[in-house]
N, CA and C atoms of all chains as a GROMACS GRO file, in nm:
protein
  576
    1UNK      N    1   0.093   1.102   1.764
    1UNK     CA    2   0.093   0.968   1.706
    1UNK      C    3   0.014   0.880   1.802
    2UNK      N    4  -0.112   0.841   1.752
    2UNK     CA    5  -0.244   0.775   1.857
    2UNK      C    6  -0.198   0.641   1.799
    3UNK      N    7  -0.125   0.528   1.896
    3UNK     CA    8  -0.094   0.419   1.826
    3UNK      C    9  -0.184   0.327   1.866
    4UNK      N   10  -0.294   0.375   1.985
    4UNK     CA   11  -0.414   0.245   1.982
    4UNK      C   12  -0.522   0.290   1.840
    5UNK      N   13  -0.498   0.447   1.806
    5UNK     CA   14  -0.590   0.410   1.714
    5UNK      C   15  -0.593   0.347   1.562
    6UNK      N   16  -0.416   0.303   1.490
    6UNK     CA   17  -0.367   0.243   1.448
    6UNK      C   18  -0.423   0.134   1.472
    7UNK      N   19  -0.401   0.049   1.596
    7UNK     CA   20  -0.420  -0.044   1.628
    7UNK      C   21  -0.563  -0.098   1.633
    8UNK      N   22  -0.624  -0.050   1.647
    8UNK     CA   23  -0.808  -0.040   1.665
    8UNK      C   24  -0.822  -0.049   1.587
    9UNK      N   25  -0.785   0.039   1.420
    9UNK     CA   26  -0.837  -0.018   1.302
    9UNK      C   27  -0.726  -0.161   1.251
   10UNK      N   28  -0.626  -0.172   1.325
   10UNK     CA   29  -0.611  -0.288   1.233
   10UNK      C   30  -0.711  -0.411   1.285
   11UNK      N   31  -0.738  -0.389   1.440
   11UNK     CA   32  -0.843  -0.530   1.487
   11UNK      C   33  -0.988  -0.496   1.353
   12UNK      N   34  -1.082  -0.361   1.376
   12UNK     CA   35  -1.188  -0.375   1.329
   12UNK      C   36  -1.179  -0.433   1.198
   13UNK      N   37  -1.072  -0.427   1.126
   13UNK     CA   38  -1.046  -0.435   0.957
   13UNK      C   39  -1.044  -0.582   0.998
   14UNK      N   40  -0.959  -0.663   1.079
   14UNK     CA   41  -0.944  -0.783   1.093
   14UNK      C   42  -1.058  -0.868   1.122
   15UNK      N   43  -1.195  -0.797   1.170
   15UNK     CA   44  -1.283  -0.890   1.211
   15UNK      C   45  -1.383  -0.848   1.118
   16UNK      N   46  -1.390  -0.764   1.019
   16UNK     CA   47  -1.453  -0.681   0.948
   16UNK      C   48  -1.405  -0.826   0.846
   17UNK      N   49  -1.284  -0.826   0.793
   17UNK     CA   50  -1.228  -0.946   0.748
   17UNK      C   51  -1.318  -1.045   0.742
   18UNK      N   52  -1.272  -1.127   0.859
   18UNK     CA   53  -1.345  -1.260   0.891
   18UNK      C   54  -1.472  -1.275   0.869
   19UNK      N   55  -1.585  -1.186   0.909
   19UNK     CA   56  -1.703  -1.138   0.889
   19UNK      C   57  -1.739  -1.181   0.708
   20UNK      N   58  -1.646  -1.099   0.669
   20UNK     CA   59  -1.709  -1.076   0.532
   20UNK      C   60  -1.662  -1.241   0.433
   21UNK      N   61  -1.521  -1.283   0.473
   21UNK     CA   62  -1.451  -1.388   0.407
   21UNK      C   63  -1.548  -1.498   0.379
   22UNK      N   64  -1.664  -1.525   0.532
   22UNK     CA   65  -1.715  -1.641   0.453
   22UNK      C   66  -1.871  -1.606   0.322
   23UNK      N   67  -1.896  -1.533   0.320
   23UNK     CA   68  -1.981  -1.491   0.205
   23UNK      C   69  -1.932  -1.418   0.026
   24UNK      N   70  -1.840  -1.296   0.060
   24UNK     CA   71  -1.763  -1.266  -0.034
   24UNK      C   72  -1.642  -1.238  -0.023
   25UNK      N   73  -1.558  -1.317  -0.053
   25UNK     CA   74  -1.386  -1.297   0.011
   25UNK      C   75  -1.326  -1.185  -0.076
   26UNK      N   76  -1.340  -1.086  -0.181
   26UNK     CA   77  -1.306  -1.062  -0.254
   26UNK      C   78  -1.334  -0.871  -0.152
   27UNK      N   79  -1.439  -0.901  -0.121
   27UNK     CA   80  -1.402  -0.803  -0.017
   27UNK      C   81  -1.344  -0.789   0.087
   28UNK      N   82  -1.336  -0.907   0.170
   28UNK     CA   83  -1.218  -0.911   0.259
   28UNK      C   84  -1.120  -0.824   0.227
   29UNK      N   85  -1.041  -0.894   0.104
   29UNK     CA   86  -0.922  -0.817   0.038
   29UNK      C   87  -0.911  -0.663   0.039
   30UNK      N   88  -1.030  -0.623  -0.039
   30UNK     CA   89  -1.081  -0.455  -0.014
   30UNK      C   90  -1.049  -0.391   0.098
   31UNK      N   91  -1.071  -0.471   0.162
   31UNK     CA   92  -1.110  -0.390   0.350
   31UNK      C   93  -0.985  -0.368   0.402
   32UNK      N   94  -0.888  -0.508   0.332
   32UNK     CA   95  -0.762  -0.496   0.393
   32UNK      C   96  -0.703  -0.382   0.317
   33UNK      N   97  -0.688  -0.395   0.172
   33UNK     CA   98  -0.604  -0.304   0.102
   33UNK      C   99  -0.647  -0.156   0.147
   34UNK      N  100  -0.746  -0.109   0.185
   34UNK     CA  101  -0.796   0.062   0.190
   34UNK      C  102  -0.787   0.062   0.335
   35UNK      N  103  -0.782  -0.036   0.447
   35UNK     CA  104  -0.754  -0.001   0.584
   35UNK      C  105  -0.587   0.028   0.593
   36UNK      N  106  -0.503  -0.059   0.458
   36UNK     CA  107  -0.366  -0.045   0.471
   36UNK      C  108  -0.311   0.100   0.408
   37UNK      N  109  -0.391   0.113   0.346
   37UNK     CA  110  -0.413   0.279   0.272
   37UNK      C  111  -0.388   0.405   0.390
   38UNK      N  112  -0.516   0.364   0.452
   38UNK     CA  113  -0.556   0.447   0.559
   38UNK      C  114  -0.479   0.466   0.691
   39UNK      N  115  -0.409   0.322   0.719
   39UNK     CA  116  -0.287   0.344   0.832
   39UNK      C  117  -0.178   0.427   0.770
   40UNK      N  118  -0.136   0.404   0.621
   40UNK     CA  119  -0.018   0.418   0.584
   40UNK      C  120  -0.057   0.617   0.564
   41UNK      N  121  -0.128   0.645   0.520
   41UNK     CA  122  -0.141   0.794   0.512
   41UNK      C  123  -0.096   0.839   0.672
   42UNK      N  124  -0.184   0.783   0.735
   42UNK     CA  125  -0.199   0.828   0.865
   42UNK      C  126  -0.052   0.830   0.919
   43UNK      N  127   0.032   0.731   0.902
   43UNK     CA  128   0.173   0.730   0.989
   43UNK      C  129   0.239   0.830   0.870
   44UNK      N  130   0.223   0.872   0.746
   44UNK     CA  131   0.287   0.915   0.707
   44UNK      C  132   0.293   1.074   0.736
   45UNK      N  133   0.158   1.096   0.786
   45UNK     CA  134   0.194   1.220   0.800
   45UNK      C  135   0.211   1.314   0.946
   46UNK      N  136   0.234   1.189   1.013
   46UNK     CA  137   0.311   1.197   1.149
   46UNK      C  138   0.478   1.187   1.140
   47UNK      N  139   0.519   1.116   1.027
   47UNK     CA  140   0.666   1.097   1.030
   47UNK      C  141   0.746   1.181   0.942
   48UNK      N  142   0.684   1.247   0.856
   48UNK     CA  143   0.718   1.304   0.743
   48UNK      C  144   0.795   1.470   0.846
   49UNK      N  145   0.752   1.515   0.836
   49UNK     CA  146   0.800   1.667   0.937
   49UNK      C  147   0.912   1.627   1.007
   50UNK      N  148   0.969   1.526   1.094
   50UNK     CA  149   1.097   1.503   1.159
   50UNK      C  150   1.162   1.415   1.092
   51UNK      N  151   1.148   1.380   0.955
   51UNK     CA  152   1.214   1.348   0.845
   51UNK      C  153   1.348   1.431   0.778
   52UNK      N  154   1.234   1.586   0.703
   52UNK     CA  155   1.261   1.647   0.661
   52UNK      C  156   1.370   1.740   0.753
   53UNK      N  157   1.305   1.766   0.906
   53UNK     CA  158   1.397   1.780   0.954
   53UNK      C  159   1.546   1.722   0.949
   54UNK      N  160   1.557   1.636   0.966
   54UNK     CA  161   1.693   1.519   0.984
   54UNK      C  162   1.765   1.600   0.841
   55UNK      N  163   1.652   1.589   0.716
   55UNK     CA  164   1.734   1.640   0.570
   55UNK      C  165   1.813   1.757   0.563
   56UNK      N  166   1.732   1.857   0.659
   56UNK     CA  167   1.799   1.991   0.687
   56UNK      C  168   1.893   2.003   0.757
   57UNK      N  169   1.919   1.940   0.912
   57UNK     CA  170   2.014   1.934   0.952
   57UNK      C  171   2.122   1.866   0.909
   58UNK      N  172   2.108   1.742   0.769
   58UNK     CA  173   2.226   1.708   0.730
   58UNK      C  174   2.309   1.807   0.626
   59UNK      N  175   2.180   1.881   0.564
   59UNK     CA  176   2.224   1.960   0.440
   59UNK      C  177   2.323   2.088   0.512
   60UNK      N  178   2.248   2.109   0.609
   60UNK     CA  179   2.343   2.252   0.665
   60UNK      C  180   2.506   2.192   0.726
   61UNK      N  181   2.500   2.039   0.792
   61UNK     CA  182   2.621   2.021   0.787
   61UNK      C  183   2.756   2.020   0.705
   62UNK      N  184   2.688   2.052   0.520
   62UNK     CA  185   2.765   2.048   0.404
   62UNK      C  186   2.826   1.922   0.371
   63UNK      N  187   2.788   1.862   0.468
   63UNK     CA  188   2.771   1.690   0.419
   63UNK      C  189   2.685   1.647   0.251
   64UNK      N  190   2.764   1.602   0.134
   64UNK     CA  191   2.704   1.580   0.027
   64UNK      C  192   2.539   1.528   0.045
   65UNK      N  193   2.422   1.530   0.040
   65UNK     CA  194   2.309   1.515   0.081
   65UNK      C  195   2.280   1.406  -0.072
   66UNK      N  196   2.357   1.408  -0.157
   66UNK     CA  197   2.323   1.317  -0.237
   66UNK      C  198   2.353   1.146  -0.193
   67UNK      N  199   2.383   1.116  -0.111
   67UNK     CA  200   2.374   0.981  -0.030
   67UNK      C  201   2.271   0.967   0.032
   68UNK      N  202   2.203   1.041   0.103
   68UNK     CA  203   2.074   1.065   0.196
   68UNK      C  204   2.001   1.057   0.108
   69UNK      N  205   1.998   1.149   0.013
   69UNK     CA  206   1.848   1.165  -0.090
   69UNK      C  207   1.848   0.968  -0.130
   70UNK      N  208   1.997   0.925  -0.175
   70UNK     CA  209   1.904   0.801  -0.228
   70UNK      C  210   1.876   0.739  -0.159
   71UNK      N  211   1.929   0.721  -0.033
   71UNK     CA  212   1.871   0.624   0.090
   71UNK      C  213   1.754   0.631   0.115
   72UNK      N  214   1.730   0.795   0.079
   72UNK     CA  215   1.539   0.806   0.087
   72UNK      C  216   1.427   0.816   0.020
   73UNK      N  217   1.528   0.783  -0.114
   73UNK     CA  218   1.450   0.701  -0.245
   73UNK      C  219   1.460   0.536  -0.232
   74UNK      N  220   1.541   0.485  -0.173
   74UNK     CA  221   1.524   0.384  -0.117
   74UNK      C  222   1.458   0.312  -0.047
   75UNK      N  223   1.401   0.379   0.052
   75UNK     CA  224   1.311   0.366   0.161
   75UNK      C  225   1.169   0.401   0.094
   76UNK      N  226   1.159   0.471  -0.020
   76UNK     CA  227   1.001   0.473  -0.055
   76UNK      C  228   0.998   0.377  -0.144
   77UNK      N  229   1.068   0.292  -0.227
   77UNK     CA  230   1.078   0.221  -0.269
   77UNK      C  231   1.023   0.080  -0.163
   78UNK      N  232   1.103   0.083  -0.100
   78UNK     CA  233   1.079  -0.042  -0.007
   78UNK      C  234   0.948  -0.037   0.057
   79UNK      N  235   0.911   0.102   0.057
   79UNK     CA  236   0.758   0.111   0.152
   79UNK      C  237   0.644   0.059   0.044
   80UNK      N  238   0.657   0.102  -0.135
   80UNK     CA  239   0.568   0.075  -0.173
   80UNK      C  240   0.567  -0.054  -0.223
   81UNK      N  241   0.678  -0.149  -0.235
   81UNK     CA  242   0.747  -0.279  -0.276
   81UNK      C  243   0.650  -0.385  -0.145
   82UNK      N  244   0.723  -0.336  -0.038
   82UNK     CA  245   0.632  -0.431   0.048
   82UNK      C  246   0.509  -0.377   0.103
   83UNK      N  247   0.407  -0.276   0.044
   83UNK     CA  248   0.296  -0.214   0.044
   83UNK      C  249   0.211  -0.407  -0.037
   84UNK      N  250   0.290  -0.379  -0.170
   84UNK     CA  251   0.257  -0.470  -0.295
   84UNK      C  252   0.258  -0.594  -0.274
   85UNK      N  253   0.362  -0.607  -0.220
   85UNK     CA  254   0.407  -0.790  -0.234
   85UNK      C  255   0.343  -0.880  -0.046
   86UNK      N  256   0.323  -0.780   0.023
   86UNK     CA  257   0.232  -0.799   0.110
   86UNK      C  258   0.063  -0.837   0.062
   87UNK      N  259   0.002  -0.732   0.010
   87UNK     CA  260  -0.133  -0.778  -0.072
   87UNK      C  261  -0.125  -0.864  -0.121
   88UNK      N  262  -0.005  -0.909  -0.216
   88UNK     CA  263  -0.017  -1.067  -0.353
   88UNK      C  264   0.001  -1.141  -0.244
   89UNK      N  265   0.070  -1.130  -0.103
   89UNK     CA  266   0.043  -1.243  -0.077
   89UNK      C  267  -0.067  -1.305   0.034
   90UNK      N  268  -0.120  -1.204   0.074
   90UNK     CA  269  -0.302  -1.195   0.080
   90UNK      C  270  -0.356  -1.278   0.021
   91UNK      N  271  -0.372  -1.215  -0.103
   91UNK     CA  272  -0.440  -1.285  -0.198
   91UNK      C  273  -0.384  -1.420  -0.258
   92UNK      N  274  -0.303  -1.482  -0.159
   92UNK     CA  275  -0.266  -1.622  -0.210
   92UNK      C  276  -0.183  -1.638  -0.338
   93UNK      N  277  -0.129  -1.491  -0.368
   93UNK     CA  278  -0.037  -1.537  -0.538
   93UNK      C  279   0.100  -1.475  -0.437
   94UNK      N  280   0.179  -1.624  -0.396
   94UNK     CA  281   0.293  -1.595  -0.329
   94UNK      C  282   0.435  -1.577  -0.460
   95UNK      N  283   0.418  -1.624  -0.584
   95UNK     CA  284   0.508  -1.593  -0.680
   95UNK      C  285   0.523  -1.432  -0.725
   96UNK      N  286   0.387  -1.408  -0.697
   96UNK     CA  287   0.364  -1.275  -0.787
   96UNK      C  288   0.427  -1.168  -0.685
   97UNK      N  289   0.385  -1.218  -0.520
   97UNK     CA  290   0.496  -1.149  -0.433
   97UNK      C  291   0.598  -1.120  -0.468
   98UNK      N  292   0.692  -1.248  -0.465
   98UNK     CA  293   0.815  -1.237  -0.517
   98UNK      C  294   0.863  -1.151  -0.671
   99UNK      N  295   0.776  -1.169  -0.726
   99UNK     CA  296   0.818  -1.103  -0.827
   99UNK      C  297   0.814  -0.964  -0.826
  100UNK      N  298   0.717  -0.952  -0.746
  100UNK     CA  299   0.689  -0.761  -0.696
  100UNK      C  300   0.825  -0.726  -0.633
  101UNK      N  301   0.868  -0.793  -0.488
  101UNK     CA  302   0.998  -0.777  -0.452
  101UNK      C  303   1.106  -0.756  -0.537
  102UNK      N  304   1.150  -0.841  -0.643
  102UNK     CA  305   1.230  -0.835  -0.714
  102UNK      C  306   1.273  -0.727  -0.778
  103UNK      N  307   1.110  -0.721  -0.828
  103UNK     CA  308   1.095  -0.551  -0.917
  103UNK      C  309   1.207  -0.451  -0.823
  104UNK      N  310   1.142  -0.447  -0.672
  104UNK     CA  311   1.222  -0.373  -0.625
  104UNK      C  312   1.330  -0.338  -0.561
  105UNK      N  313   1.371  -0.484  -0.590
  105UNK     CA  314   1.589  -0.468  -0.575
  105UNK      C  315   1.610  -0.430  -0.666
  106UNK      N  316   1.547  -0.429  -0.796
  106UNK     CA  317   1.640  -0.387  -0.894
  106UNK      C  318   1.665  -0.238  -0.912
  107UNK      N  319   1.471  -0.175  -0.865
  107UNK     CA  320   1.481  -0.062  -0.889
  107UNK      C  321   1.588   0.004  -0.780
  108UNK      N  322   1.608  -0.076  -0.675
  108UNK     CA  323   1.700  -0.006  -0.592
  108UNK      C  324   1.870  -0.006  -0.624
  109UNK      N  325   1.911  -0.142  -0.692
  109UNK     CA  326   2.006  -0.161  -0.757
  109UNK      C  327   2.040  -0.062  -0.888
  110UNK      N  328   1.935  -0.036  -0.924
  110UNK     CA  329   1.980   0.071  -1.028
  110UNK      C  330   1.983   0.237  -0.947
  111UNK      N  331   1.877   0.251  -0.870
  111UNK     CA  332   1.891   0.351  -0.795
  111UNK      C  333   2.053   0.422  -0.749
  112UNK      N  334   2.078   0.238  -0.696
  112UNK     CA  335   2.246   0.232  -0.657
  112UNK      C  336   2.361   0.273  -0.739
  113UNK      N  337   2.331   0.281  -0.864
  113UNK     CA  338   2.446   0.232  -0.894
  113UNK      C  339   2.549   0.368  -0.931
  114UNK      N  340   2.482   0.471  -0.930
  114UNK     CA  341   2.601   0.595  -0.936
  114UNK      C  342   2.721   0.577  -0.826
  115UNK      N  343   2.662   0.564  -0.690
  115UNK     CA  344   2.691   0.516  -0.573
  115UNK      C  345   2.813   0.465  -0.556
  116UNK      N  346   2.786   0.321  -0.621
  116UNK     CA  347   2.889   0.217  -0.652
  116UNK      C  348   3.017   0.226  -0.749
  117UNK      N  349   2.938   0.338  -0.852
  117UNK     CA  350   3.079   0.376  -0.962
  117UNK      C  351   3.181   0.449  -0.898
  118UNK      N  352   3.069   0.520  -0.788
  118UNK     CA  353   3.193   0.641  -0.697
  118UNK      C  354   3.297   0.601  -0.611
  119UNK      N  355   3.226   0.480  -0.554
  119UNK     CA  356   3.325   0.383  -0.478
  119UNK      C  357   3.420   0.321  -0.531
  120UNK      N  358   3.376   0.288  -0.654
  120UNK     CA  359   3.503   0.218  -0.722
  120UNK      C  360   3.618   0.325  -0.740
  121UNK      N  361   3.554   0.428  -0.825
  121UNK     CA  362   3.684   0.494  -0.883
  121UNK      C  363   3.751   0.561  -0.747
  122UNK      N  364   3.691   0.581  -0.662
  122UNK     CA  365   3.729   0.596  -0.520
  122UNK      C  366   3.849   0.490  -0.484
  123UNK      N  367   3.815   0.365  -0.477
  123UNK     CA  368   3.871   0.277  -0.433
  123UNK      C  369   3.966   0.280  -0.561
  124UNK      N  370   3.986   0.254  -0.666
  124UNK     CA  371   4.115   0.218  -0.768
  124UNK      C  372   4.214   0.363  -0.723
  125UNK      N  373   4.128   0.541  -0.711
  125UNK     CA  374   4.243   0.616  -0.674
  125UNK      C  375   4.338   0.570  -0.572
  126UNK      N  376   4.259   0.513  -0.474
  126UNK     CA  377   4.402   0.496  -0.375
  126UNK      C  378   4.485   0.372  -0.422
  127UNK      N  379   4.434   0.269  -0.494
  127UNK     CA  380   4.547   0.181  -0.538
  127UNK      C  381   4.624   0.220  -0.619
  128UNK      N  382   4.581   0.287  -0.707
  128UNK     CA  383   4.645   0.316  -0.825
  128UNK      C  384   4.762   0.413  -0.832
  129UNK      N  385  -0.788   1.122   0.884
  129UNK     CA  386  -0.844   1.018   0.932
  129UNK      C  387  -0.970   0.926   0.925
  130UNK      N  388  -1.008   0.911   0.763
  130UNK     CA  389  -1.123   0.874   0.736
  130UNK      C  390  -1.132   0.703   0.736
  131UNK      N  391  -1.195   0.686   0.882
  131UNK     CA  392  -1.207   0.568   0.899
  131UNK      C  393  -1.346   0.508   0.811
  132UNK      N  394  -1.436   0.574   0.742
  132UNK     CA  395  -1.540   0.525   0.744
  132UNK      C  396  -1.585   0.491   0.569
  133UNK      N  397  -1.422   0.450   0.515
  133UNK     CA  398  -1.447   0.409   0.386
  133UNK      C  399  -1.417   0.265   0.412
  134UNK      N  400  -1.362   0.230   0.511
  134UNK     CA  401  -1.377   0.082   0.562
  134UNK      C  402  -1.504   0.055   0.582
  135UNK      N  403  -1.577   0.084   0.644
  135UNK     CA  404  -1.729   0.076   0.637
  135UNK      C  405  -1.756   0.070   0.546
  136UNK      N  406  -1.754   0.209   0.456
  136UNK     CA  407  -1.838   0.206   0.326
  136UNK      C  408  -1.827   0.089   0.277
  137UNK      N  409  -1.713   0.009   0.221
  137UNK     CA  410  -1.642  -0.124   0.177
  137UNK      C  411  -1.719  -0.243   0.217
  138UNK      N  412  -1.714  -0.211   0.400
  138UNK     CA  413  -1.789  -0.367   0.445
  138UNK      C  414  -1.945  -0.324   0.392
  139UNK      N  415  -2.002  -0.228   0.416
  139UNK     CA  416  -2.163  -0.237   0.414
  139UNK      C  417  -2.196  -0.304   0.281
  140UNK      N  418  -2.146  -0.240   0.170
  140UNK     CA  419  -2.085  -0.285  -0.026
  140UNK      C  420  -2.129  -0.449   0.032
  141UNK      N  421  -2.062  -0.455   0.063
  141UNK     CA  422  -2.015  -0.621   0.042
  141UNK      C  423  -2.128  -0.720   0.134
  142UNK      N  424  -2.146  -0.650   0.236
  142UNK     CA  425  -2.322  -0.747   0.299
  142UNK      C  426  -2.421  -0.670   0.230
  143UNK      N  427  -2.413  -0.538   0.125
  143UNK     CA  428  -2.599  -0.522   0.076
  143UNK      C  429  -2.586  -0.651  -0.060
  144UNK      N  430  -2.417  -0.649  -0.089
  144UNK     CA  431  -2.437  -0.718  -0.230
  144UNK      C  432  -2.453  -0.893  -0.186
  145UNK      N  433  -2.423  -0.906  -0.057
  145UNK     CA  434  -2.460  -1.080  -0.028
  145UNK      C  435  -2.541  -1.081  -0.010
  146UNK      N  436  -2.625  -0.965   0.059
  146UNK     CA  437  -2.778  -1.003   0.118
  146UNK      C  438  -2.839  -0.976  -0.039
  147UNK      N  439  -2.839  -0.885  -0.112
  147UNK     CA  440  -2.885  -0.865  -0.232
  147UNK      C  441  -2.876  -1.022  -0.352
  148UNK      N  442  -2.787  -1.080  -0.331
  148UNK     CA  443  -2.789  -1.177  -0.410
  148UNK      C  444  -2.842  -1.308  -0.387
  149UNK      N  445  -2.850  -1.308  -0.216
  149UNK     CA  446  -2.924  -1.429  -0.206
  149UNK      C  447  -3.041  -1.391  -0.231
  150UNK      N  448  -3.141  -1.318  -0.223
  150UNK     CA  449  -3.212  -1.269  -0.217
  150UNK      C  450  -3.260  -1.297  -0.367
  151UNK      N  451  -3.189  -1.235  -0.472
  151UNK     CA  452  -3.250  -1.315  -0.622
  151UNK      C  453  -3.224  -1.424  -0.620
  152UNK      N  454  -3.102  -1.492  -0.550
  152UNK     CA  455  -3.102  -1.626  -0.575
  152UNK      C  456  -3.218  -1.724  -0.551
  153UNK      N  457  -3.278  -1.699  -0.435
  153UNK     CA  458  -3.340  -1.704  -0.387
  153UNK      C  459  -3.495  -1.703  -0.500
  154UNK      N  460  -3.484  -1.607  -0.505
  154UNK     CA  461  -3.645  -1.530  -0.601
  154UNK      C  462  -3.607  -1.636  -0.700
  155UNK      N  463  -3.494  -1.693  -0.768
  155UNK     CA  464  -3.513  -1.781  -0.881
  155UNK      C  465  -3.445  -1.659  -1.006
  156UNK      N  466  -3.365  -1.574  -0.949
  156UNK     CA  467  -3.345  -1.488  -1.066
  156UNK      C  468  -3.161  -1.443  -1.048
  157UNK      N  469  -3.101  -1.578  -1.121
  157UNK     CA  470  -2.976  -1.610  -1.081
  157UNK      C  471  -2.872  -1.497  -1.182
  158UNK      N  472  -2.948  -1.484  -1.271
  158UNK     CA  473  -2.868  -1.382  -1.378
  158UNK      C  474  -2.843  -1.218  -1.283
  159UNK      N  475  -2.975  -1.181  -1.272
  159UNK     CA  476  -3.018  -1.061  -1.172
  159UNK      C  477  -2.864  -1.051  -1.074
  160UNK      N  478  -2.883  -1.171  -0.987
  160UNK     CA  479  -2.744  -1.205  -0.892
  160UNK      C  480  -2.679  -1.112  -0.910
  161UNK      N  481  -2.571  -1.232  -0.998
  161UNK     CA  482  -2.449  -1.240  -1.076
  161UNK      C  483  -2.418  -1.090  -1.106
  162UNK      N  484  -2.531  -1.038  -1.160
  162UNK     CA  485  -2.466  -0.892  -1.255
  162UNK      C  486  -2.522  -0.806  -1.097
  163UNK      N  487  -2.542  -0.801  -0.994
  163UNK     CA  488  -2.551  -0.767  -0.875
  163UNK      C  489  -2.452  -0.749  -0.848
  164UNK      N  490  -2.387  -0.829  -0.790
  164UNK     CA  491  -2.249  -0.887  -0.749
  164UNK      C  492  -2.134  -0.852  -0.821
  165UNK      N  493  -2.150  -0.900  -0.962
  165UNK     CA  494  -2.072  -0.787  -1.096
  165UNK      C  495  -2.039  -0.601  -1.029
  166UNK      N  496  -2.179  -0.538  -1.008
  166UNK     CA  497  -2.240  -0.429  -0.995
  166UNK      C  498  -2.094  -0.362  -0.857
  167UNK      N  499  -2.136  -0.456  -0.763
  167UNK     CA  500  -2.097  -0.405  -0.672
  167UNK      C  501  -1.933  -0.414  -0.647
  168UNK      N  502  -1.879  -0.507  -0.715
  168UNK     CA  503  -1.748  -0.556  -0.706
  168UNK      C  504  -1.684  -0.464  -0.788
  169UNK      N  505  -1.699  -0.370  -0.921
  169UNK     CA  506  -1.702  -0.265  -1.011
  169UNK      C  507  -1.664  -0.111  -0.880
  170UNK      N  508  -1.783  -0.125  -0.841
  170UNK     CA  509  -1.820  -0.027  -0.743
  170UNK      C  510  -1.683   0.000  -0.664
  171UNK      N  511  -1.645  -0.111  -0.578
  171UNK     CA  512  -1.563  -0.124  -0.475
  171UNK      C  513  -1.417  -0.140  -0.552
  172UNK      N  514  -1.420  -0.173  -0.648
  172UNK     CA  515  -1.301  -0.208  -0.746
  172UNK      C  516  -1.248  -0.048  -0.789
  173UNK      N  517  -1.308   0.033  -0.838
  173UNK     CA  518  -1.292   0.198  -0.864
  173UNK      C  519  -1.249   0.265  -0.729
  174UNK      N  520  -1.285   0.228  -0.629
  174UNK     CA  521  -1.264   0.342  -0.531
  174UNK      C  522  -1.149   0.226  -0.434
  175UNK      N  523  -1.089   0.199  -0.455
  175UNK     CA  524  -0.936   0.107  -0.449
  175UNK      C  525  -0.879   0.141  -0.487
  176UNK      N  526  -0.895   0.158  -0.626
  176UNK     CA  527  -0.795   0.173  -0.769
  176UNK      C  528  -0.785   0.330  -0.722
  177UNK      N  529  -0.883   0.420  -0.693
  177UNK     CA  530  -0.861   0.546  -0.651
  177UNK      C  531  -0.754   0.565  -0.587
  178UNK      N  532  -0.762   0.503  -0.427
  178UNK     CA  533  -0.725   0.520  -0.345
  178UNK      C  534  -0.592   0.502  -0.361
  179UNK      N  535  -0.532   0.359  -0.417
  179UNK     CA  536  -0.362   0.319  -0.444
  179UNK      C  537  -0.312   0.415  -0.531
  180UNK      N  538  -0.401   0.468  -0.612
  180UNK     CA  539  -0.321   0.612  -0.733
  180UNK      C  540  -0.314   0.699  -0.630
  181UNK      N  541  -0.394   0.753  -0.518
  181UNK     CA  542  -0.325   0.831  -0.469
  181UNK      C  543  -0.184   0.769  -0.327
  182UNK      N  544  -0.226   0.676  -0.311
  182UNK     CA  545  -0.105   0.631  -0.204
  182UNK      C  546   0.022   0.628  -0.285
  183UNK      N  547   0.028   0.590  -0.456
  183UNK     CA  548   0.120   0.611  -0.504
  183UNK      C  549   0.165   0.713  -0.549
  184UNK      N  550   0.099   0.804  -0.574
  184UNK     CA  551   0.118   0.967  -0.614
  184UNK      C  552   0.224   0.976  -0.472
  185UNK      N  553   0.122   0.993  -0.381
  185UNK     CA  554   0.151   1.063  -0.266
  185UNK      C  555   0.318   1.020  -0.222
  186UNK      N  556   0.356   0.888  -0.210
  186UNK     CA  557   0.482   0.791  -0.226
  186UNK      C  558   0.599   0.875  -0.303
  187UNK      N  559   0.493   0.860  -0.430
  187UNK     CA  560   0.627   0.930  -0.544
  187UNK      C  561   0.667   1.038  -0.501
  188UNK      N  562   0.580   1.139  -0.468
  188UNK     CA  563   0.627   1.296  -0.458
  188UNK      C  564   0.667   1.320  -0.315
  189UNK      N  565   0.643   1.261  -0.177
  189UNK     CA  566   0.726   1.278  -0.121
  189UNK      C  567   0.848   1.240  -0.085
  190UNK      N  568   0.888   1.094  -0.156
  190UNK     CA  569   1.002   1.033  -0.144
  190UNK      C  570   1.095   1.068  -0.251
  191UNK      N  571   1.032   1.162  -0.393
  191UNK     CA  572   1.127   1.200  -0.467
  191UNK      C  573   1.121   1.082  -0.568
  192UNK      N  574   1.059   1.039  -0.614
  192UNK     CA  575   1.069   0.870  -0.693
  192UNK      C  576   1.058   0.936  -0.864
   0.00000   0.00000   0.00000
């Protein structure tokens, strides 16, 4: 994991940026969105292998792995949610941010919600 | 580690400014425009590429 070279492209993209903003800003945007492309592959496939690990060592504990799996449907959710609502707000549409976000509480709220039924009927067995 | 579609991107974007002043210039403002059209098309496809696969890639390893 080369984190100056992360870092190196986020400066060149940044002045690559500025460079281009005062003639055609529309590429600016470009430069940012495919340099954010290009970090995000890159860390992904440094993190992904001691991920999967973690999955295996929980699965062999016989620990239900269906809590994990959604936490880590969760987390790609959130990666591509604020992938999105980061760009809109780049591009100066700070509503459309929000609305991207939104999209993705819900999808996570629904993600949730087996989750939550289990807890309940969980929780009423012992009152009940 | 293909740093050099950032490039590709910036170079796009100074041949199509230098390209347009350049008719602007000559007096041939339509020429421009569909220049600029030309190149923004160009750079617009290989984006759109790129996020289908960051989202592919998203979906299938996170299970989505």
């Amino acid at each position: 994991m080369n984190l100056t070279t992360v870092l190196g492209i986020c400066l060149v993209t940044a002045v690559l940026g500025v460079v281009l903003k005062q003639y055609k800003p529309e590429y600016a945007f470009f430069i940012a969105i495919v340099s954010g492309i290009i970090i995000f592959f890159y860390l992904l496939v440094q993190v992904i292998n001691p991920v999967f690990e973690i999955r295996n060592i929980i699965a062999k504990q016989g620990v239900d792995t269906s809590y994990f799996l959604v936490a880590f449907k969760t987390l790609g959710i959130c990666i591509i949610t604020g992938f999105v609502s980061d760009i809109c707000k780049d591009f100066g549409q700070n509503a459309l941010a929000g609305k991207a976000e939104f999209a993705g509480r819900c999808a996570i709220f629904l993600l949730s919600l087996p989750l939550l039924k289990g807890l309940l009927e969980a929780a009423y067995s012992f009152i009940g | 580690m293909d740093v050099d579609i950032i490039f590709k991107v910036a170079a796009i974007g100074i041949i199509v400014t230098v390209l347009n002043q350049l008719l602007v210039r000559s007096g041939r403002e339509e020429q421009a425009m569909l220049t600029t059209l030309a190149g923004l098309v160009v750079v617009l496809l290989m984006v759109v590429n790129m996020i289908g696969d960051l989202f592919g890639t998203v979906k299938s390893v996170f299970g989505l």
